[in-house]
C-alpha positions as MATLAB code, in Angstrom:
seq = 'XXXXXXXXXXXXXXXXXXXXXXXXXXXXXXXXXXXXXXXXXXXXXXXXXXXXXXXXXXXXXXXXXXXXXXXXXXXXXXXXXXXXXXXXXXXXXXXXXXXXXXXXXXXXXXXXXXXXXXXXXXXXXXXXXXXXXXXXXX';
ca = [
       9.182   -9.648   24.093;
       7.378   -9.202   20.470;
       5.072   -6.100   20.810;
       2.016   -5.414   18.288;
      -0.077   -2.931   17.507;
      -2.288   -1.888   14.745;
      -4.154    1.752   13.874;
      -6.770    2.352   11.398;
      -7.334    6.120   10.287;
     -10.556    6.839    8.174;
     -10.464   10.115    6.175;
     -11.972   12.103    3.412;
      -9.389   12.577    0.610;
     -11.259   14.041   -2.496;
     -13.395   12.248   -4.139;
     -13.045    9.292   -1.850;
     -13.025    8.033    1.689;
      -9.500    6.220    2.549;
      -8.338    4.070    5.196;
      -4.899    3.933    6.476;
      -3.739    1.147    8.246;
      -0.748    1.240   10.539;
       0.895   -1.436   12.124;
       3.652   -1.169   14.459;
       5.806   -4.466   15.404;
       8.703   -4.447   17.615;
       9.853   -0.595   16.908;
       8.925   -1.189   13.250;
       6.055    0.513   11.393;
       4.892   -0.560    8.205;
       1.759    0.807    6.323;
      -1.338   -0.013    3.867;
      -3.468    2.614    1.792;
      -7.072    1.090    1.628;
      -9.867    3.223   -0.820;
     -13.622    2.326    0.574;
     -15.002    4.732   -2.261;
     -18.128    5.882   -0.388;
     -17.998    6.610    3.117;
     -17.687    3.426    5.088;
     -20.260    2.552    8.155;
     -18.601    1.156   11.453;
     -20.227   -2.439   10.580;
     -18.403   -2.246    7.371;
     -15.052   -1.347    8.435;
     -15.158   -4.553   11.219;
     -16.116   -6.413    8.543;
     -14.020   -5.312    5.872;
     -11.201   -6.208    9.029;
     -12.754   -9.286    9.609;
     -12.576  -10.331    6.278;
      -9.935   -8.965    3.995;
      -6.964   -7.658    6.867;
      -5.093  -10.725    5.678;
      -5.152   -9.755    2.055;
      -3.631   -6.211    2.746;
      -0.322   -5.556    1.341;
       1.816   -3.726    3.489;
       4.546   -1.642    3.098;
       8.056   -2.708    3.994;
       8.881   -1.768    7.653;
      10.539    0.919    8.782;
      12.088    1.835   11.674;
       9.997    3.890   14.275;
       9.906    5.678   17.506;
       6.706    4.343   18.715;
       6.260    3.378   22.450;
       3.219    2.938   23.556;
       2.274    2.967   27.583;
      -1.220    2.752   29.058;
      -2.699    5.828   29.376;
      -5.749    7.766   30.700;
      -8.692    7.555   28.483;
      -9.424   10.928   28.589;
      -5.721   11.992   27.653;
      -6.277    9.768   24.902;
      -9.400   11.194   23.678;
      -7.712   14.766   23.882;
      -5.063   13.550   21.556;
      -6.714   11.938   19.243;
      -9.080   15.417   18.899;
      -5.818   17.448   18.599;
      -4.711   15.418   15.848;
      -7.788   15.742   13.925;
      -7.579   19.036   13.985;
      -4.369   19.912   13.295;
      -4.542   17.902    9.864;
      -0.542   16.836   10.524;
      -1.353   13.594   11.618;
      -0.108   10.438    9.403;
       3.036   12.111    7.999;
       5.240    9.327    8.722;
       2.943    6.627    7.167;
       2.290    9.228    3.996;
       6.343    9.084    3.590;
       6.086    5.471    3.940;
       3.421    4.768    1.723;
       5.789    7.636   -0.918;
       8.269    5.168   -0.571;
       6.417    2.267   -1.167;
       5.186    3.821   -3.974;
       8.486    4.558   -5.776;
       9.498    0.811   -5.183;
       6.547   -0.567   -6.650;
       6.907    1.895   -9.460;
      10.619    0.527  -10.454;
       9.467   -2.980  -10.213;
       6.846   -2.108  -12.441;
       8.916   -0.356  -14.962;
      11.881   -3.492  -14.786;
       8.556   -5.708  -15.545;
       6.849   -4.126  -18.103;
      10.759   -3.340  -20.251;
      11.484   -7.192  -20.063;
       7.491   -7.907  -21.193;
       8.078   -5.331  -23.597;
      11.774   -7.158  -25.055;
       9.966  -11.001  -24.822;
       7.721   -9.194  -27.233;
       9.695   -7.881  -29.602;
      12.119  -10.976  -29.732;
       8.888  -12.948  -30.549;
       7.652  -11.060  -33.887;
      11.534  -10.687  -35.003;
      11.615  -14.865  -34.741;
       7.663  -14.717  -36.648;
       9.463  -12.264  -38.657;
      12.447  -14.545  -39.629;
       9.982  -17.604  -39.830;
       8.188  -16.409  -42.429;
      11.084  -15.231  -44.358;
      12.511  -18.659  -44.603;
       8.849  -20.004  -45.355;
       8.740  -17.314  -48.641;
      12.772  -18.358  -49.188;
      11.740  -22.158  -49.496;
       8.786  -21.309  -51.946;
       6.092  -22.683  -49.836;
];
């Protein structure tokens, strides 16, 4: 049986307001960073999740120990106000995101070193083109 579930968490991370988005998928968790700049009305968040959750790029998934069962609204609401208030909450999707980070940032340096040798190898052939155009006498 395939099992989703998604979380949003809105916070104040100096000088902006972030939004983390969580989604757990079969025992997997995988995780997006989202800046909103200024902070972010309900109506805006639905429709920034109406309109651009689709676009997100999410992190690879990792394995997690997420079960979710029904419970008591109340319990919920207790949890959720512990959590704020301890200020431990999202250190698994932090790590993630870490991780992410460090992936994108080796892809990025393998890109921009091959950019940087298609470069070069072009002004040493402009180089040897106009050393054959002096050579001729033209």
């Amino acid at each position: 049986m395939r099992k989703i579930s998604g979380k949003l968490t809105v916070f104040f991370e100096n000088p902006f307001w972030v939004g983390i988005f969580e989604n757990f998928e079969n025992g997997n968790l995988s995780v997006c960073k989202v800046t909103f700049g200024s902070e972010p009305k309900e109506y805006e968040i639905y429709d920034f999740i109406l309109k651009k959750f689709y676009n997100l790029r999410f992190s690879n998934e990792m394995k997690s120990n997420f079960n979710e069962k029904a419970q008591n609204p109340k319990r919920r609401q207790r949890e959720i106000k512990k959590e704020l208030q301890s200020k431990k909450f999202l250190k698994k999707s932090e790590k993630i995101l870490k991780l992410q980070y460090e992936v994108n940032k080796k892809e990025r340096k393998v890109k921009t070193k091959q950019e940087k040798e298609l470069e070069k190898q072009k002004k040493f052939l402009l180089k040897q083109e106009k050393k054959k155009k002096k050579h001729r006498g033209k």
